[in-house]
NUMARPA-761332 format. One line per 10 residues: number of its first residue (from 1); their letters; for each residue z, y, x of N, C-alpha, C, CB. Coordinates in nm, 4 decimals. Glycine has a CB too. Layout:
// residues N
NUM	a	Z/Y/X/Z/Y/X/Z/Y/X/Z/Y/X; ... $
***
This chain:
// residues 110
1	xxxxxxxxxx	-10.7040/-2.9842/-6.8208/-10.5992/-2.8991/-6.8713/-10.5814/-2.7852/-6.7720/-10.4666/-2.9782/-6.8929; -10.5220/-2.7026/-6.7844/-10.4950/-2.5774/-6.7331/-10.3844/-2.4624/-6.7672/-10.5987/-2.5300/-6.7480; -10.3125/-2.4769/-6.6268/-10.1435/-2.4027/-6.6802/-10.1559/-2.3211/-6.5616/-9.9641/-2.5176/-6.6890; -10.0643/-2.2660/-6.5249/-10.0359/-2.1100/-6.4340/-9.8918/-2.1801/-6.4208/-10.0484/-1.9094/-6.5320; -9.9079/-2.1097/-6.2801/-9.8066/-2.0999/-6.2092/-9.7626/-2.0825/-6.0880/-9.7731/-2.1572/-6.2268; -9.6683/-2.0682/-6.0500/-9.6384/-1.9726/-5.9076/-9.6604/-2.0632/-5.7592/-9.4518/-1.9134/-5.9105; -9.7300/-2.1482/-5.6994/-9.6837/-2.2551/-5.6208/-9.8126/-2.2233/-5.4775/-9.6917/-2.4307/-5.7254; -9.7498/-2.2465/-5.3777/-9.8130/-2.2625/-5.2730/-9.7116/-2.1977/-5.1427/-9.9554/-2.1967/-5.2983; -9.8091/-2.2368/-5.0299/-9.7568/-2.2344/-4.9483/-9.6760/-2.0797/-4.8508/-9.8430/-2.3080/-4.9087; -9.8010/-1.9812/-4.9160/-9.7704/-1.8348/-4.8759/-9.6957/-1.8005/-4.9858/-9.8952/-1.7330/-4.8513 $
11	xxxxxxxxxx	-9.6249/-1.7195/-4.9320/-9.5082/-1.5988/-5.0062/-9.6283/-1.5074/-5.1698/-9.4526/-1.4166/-4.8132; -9.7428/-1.4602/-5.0907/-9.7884/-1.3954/-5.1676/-9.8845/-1.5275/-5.2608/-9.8568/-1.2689/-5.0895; -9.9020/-1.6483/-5.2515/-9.9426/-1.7552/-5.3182/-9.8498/-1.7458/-5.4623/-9.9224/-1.8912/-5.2226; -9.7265/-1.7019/-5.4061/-9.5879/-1.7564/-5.5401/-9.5488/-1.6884/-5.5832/-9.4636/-1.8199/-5.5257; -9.6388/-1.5216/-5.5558/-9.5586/-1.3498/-5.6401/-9.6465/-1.3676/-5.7429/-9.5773/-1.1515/-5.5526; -9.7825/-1.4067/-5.8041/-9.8274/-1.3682/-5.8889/-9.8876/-1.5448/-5.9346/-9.9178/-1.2329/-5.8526; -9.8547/-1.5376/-6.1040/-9.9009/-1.6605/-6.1505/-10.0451/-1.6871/-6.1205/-9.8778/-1.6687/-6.2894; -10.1232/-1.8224/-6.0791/-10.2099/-1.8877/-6.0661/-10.2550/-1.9596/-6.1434/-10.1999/-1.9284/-5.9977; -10.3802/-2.0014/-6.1716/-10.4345/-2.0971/-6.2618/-10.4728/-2.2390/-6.1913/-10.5586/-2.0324/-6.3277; -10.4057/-2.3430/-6.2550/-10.4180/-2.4742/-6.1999/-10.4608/-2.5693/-6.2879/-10.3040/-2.5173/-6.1469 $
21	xxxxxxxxxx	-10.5494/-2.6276/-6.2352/-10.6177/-2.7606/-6.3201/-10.5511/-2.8708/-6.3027/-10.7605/-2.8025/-6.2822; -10.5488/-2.9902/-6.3910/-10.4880/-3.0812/-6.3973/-10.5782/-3.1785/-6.4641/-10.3730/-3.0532/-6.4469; -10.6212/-3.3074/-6.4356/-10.6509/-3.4278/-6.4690/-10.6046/-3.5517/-6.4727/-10.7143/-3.4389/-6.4321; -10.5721/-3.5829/-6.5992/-10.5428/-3.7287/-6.5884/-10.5809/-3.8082/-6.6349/-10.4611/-3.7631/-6.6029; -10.5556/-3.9459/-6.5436/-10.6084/-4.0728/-6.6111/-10.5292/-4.1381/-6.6070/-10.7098/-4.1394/-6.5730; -10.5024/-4.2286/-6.7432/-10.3858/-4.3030/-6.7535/-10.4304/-4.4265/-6.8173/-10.2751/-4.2323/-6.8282; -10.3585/-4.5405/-6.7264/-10.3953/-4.6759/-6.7432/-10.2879/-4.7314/-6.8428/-10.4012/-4.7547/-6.6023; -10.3197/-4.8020/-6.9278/-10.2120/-4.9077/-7.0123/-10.2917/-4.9754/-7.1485/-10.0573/-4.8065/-7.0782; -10.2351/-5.1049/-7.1619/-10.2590/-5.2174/-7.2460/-10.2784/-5.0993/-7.3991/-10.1039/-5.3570/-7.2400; -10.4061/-5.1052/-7.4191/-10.4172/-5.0243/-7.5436/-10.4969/-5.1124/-7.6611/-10.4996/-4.8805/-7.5076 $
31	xxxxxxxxxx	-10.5184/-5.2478/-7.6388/-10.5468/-5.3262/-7.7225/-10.4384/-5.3321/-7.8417/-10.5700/-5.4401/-7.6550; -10.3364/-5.3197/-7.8632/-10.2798/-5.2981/-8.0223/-10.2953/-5.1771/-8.0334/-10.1285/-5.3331/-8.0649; -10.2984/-5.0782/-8.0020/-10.3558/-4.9142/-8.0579/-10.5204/-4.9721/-8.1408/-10.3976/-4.7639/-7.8681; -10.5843/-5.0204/-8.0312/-10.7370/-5.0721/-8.0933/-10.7480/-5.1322/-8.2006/-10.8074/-5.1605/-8.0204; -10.6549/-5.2326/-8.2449/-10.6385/-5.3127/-8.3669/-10.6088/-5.2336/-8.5014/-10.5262/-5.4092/-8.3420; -10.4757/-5.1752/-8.4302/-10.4218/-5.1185/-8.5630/-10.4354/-4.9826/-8.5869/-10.2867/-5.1417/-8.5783; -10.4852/-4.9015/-8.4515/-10.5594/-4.7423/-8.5012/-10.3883/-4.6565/-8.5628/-10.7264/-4.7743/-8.6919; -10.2424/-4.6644/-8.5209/-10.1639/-4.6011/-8.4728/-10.0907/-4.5579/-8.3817/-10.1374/-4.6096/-8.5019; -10.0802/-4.4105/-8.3500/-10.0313/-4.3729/-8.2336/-9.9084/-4.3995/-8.1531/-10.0344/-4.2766/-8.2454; -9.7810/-4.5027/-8.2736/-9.7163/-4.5420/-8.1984/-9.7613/-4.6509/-8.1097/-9.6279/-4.5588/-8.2551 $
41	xxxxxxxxxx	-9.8512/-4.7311/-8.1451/-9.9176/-4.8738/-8.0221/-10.0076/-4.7938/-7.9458/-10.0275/-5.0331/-8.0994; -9.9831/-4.6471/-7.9021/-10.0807/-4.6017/-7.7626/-9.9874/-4.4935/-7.7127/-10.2614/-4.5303/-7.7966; -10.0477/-4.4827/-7.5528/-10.0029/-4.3374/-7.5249/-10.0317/-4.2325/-7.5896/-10.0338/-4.2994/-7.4225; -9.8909/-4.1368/-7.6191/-9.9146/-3.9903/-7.6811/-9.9734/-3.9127/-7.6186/-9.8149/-3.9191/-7.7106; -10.0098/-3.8639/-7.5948/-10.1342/-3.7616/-7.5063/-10.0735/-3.5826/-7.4800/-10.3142/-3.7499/-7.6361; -10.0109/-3.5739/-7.6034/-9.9356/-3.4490/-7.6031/-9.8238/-3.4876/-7.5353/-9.9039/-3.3866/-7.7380; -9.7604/-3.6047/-7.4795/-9.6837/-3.5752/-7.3763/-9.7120/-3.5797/-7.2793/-9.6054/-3.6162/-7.3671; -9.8226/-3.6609/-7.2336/-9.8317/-3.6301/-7.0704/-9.8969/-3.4564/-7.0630/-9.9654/-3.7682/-6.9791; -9.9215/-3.4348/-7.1534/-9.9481/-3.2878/-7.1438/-9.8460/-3.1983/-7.1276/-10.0096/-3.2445/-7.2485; -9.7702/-3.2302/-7.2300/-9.6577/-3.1793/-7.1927/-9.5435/-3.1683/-7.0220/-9.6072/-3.2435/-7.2905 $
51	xxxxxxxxxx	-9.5637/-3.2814/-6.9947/-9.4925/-3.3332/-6.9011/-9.5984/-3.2528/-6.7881/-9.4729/-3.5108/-6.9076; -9.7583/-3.2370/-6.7418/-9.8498/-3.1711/-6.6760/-9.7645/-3.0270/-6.6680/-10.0000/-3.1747/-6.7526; -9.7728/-2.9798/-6.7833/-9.7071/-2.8651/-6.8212/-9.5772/-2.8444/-6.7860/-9.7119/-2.8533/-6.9408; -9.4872/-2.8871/-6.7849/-9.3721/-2.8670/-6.7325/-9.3598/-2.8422/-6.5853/-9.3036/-2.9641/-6.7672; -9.4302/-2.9561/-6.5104/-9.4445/-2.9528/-6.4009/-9.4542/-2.8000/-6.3169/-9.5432/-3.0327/-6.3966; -9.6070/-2.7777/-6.3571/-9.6987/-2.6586/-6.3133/-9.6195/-2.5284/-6.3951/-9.8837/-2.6848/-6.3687; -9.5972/-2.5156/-6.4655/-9.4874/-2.4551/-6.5786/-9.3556/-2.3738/-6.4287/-9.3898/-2.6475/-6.7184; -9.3016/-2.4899/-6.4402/-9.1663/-2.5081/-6.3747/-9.1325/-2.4684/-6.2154/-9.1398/-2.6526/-6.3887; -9.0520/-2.5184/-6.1554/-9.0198/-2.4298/-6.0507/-9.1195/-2.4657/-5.9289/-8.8629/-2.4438/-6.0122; -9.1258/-2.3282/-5.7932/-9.2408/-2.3432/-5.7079/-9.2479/-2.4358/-5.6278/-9.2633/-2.2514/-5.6413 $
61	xxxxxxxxxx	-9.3588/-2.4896/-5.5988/-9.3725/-2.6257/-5.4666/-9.4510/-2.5310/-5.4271/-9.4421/-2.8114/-5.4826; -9.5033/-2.6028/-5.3191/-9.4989/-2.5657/-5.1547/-9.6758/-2.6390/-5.1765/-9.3353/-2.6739/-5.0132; -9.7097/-2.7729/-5.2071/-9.8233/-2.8492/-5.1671/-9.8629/-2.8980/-5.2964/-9.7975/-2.9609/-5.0597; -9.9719/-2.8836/-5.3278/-10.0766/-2.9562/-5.4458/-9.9977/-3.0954/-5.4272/-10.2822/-2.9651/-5.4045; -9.9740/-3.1706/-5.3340/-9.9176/-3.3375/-5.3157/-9.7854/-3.3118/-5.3703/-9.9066/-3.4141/-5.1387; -9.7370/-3.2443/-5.3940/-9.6053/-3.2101/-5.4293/-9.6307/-3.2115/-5.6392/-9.5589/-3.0236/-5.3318; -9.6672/-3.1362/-5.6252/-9.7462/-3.1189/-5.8097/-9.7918/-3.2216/-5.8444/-9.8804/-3.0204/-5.8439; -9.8825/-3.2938/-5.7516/-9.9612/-3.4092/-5.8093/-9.8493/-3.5400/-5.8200/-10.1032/-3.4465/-5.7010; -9.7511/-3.5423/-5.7521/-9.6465/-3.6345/-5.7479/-9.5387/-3.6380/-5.8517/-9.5895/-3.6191/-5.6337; -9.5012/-3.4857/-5.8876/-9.4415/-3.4549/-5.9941/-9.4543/-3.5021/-6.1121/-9.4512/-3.3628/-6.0050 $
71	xxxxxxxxxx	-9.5808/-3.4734/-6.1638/-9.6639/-3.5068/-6.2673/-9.6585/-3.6391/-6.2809/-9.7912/-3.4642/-6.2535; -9.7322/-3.7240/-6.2308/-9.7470/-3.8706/-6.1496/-9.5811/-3.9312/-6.1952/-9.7774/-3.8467/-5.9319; -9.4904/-3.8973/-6.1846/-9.3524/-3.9180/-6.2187/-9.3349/-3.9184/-6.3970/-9.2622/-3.7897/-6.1399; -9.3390/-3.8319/-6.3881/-9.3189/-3.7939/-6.5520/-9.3769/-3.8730/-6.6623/-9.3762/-3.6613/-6.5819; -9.5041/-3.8685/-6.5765/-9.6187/-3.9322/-6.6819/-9.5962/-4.0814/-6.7161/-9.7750/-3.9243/-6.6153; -9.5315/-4.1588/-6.5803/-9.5069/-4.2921/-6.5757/-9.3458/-4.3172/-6.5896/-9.5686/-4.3479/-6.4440; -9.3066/-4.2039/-6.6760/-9.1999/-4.2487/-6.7614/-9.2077/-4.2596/-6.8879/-9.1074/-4.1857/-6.7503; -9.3592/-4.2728/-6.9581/-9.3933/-4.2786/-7.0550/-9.3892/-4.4292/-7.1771/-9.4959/-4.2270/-7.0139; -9.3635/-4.4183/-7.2725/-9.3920/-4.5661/-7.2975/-9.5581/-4.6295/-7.3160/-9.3117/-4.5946/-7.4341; -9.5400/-4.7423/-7.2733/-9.7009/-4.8135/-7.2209/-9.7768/-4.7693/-7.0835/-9.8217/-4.7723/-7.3383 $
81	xxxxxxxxxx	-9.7043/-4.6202/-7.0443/-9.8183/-4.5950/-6.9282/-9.7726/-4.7212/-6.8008/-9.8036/-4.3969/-6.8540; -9.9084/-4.7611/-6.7883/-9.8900/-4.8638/-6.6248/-9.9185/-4.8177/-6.5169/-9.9725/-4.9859/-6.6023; -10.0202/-4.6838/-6.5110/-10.0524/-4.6563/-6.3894/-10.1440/-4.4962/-6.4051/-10.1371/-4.7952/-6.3272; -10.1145/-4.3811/-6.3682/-10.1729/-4.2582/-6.3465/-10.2437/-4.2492/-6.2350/-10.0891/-4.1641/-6.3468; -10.3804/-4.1757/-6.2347/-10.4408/-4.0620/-6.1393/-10.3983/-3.9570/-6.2231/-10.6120/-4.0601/-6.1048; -10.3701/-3.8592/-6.0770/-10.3549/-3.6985/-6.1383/-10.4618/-3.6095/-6.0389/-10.1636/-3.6259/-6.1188; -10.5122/-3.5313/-6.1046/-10.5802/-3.4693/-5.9942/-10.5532/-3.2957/-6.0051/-10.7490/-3.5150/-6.0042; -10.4903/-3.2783/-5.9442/-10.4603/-3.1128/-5.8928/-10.5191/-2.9937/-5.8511/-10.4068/-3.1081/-5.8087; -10.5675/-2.9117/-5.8753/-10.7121/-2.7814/-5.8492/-10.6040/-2.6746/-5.8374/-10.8600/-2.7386/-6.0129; -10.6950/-2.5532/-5.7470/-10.6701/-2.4376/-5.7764/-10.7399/-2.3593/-5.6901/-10.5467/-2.4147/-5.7814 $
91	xxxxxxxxxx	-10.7777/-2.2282/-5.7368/-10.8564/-2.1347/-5.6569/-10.8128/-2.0370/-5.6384/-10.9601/-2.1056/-5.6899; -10.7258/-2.0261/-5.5058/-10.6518/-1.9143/-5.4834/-10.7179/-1.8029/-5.4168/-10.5453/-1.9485/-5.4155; -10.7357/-1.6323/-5.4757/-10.8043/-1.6183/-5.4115/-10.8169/-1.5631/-5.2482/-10.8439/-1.5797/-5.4844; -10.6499/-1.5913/-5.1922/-10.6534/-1.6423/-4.9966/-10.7613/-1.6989/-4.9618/-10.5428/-1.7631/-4.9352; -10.8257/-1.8415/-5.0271/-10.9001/-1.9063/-4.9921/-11.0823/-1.9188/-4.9605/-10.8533/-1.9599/-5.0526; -11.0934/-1.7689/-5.0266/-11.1969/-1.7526/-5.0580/-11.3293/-1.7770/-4.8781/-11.1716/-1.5974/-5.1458; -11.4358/-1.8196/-4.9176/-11.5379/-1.8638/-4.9885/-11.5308/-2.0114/-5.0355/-11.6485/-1.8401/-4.9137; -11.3789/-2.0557/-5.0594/-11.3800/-2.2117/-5.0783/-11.3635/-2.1784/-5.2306/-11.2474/-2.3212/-4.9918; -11.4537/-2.2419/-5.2967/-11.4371/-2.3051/-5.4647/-11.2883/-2.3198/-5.5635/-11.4862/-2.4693/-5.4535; -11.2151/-2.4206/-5.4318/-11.1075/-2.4658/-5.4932/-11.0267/-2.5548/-5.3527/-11.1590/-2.5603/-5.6387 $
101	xxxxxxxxxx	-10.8979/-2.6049/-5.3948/-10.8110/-2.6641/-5.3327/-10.7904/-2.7943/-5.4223/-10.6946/-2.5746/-5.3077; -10.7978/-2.8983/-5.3726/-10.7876/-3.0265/-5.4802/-10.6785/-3.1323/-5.4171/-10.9543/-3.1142/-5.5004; -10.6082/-3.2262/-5.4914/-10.5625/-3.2946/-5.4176/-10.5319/-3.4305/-5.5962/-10.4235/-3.1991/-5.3032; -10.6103/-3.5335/-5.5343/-10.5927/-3.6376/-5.6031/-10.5151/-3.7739/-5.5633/-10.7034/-3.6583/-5.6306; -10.3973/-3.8712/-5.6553/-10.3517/-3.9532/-5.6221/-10.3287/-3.9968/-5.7425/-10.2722/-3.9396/-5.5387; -10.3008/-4.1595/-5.7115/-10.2927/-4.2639/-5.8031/-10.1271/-4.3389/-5.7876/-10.4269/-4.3717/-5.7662; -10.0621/-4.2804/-5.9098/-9.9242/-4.3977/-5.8409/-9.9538/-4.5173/-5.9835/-9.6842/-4.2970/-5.8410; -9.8475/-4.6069/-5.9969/-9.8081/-4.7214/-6.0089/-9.6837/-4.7106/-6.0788/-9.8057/-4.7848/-5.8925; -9.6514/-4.7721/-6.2139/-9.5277/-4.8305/-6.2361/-9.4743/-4.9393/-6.1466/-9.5308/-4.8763/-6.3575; -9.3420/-4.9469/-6.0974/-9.2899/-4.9763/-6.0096/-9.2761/-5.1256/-6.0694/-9.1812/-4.8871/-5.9704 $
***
């Protein structure tokens, strides 16, 4: 996925929108989705998108660990989700000859 938005650590990182990648993987019991093939027995997908989106959307952080935690929150307020990776990108171009800035983590329903 891929949203814009203002976030990092320099001043001039957070004057002009950025493009940020987002990946997720989301763990949960999807054996009655499998059976019965409706979207209420699985995760909705347009919300953790949504919720990605809001995040990166929404107001500035400071650290990719900051975004990736955000997200990571949201997502595992979902019904059925048990457990997210999020993985966080961006290619600012401060950074240049580096590709990208990444930062991946895995939380846990509590």
């Amino acid at each position: 996925m891929s949203f814009r938005g203002r976030h990092g650590v320099r001043p001039a990182e957070r004057a002009q929108l950025q493009e940020f990648k987002v990946d997720l993987e989301i763990e949960a019991d999807l054996g009655e989705a499998g059976r019965t093939d409706r979207l209420v027995d699985t995760v909705d997908y347009t919300q953790a998108r949504a919720a990605a989106k809001a995040v990166i959307e929404g107001e500035p952080m400071k650290l990719l660990e900051s975004l990736a935690a955000a997200i990571a929150q949201r997502v595992l307020e979902l019904p059925r989700v048990e457990a997210v990776s999020v993985r966080v990108a961006k290619r600012p171009a401060s950074m240049q000859p580096i590709e990208a800035a990444a930062v991946s983590i895995k939380r846990t329903r509590a």
